[in-house]
FIPA-263237 format. One record per atom (N, C-alpha, C, O): residue in three letters; x, y, z. Coordinates in pm, whole numbers, plus 50000, padded with zeros to 5 digits. Atoms other than C-alpha are relative to their C-alpha. Layout:
BEGIN
ALAXYZ...
// end
This chain:
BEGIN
UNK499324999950126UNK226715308590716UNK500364985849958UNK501294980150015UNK499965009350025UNK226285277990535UNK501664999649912UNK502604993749967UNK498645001950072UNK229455281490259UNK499384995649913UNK498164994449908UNK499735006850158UNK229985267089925UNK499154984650038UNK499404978250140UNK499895011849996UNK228415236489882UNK501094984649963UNK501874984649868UNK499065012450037UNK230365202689855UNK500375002949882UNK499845013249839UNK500035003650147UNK231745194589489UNK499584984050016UNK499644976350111UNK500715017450023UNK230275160289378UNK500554999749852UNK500485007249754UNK499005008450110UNK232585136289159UNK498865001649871UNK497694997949878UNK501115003150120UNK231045141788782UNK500474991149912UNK501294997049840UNK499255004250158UNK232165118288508UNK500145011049859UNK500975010949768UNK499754991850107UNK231655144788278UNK500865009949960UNK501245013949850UNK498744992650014UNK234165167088415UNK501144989950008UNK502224992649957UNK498575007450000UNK236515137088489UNK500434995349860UNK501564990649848UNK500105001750115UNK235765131888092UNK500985011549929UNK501755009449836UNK499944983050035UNK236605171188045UNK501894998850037UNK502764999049951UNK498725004749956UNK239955164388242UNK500674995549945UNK501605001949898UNK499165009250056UNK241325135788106UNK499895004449859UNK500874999949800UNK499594997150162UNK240765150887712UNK501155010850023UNK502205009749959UNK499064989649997UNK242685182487828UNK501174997850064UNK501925007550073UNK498945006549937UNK245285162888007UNK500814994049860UNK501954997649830UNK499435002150158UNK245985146587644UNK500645011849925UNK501575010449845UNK499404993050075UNK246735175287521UNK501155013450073UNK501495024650037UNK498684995449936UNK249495185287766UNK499445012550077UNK500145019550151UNK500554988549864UNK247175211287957UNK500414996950150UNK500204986150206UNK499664998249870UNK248565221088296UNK499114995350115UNK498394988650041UNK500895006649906UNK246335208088605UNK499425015150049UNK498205016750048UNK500524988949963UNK246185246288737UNK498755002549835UNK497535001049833UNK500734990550125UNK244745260688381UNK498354988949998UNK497224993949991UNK500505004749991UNK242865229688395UNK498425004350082UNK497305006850037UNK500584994549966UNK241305238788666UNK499135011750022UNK498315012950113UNK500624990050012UNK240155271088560UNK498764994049869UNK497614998549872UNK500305000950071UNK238885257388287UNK498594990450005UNK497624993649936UNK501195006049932UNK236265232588427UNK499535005550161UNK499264998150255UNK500044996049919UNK235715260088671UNK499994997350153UNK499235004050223UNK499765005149873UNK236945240689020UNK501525009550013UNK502245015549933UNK498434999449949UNK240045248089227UNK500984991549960UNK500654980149925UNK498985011949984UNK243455231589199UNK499634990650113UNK499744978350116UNK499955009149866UNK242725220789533UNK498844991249945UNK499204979749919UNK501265009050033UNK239015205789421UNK500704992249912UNK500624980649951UNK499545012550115UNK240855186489114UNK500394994550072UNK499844984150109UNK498845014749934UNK243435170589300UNK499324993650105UNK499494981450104UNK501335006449929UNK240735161789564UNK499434989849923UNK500014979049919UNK501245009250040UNK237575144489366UNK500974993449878UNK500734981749847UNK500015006350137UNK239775139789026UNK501314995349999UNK501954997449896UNK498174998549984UNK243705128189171UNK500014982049907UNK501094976749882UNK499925014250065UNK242745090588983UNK500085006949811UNK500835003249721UNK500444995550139UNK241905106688654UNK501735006749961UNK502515001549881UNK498844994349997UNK244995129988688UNK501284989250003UNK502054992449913UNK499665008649947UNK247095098788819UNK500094992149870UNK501264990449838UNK500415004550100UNK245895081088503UNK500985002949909UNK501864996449852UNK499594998650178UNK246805100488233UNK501125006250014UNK501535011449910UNK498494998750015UNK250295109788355UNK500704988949998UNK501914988449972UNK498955017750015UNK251235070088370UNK500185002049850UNK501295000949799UNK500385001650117UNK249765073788022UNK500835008249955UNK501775001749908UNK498814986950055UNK251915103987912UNK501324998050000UNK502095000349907UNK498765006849990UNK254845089088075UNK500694989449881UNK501714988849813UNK499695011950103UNK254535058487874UNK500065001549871UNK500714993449805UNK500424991550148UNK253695076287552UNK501635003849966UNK502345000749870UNK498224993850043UNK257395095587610UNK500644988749988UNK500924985449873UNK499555011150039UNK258935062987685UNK500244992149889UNK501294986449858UNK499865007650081UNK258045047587425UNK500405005149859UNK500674996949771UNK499374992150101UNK259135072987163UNK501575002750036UNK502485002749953UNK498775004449983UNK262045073687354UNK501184989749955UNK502324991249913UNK499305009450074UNK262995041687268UNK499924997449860UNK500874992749798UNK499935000550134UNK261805041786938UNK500885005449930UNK501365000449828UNK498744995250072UNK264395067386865UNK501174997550042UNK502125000549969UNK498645005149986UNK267165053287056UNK500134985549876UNK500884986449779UNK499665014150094UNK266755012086864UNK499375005349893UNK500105002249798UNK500115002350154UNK264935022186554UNK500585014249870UNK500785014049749UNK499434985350063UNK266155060186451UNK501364998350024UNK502195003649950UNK498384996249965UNK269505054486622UNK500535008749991UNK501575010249926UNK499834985149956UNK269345090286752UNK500924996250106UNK500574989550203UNK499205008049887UNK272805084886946UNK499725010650161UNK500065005750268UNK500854988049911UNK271145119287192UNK499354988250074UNK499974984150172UNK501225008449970UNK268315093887269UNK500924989250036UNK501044988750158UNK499365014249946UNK270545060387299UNK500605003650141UNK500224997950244UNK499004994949924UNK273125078987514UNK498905002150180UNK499154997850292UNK500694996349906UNK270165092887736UNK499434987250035UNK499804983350145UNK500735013549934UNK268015058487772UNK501344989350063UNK501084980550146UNK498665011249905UNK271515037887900UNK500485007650103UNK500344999950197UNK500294987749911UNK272055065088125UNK499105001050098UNK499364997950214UNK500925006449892UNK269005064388288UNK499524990250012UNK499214988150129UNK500195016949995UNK268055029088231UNK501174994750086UNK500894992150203UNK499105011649921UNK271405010188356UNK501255010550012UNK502115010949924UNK499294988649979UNK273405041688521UNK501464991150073UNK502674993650076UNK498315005449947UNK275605014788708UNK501374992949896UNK502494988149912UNK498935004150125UNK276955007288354UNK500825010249907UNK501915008649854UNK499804994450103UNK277125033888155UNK500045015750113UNK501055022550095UNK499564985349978UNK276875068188367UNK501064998550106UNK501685009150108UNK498905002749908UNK279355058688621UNK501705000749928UNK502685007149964UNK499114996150064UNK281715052188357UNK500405013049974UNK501495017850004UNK499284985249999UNK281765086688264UNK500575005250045UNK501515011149991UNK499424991049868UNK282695101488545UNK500934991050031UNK502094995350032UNK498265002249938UNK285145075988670UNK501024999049888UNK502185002849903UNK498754998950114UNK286965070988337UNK500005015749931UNK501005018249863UNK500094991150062UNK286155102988215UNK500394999549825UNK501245006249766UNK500004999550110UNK285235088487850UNK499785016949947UNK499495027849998UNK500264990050132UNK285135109487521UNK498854994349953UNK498304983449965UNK501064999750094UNK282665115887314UNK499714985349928UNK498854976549931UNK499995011650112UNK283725092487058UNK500104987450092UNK499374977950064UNK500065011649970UNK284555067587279UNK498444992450040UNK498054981849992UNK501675001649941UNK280815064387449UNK499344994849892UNK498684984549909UNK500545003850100UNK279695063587072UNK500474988949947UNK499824982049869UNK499745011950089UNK281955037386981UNK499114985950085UNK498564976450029UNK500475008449909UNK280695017687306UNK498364994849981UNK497814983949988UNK501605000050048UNK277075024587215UNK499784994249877UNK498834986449873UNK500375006850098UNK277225013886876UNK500574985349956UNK500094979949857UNK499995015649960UNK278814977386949UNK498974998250060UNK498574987050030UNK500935010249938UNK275974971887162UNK498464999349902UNK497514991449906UNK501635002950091UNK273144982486874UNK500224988449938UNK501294983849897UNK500525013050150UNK271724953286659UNK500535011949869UNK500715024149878UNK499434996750113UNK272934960086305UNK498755004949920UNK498885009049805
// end
């Protein structure tokens, strides 16, 4: 009983991948979808995968910040100082146990005008 043969790396599915990765497809569904296993993707295709979640990451990021400095969504500001510089700003919370308003007044001295 020989088995399944190997899979062999295709560019065409790592092509197939990375478009449906753009569009926020799951890695399982994925995998049904260019008929391999989860296990076979994350095997032959974990660079491709690897890839385009830096890429996705950075994508949020950067809308992130766009709406904290240029929308001055104070949701979005509040959250990027927070997780950006937590030994400044989320620590406070909890040991002073700011207000609302106060956090906002704090946050909006530090925007540019």
């Amino acid at each position: 009983m020989a088995g399944r043969p190997a899979h062999v790396y295709s560019e065409i599915i790592a092509a197939r991948i990375e478009s449906l990765l753009k569009f926020g497809i799951t890695q399982p569904r994925i995998a049904i979808h260019v008929g391999l296993s989860d296990k076979t993707v994350r095997k032959y295709y974990a660079e491709v995968l690897e890839a385009s979640y830096e890429c996705q990451t950075e994508a949020v990021e950067a809308s992130l910040f766009y709406q904290a400095t240029v929308m001055n969504i104070p949701s979005s500001t509040i959250f990027y100082l927070k997780t950006r510089m937590p030994h400044k700003y989320a620590e406070k919370i909890v040991e002073n146990q700011l207000t609302k308003e106060d956090l906002f007044a704090a946050l909006a001295q530090k925007l540019p005008d």
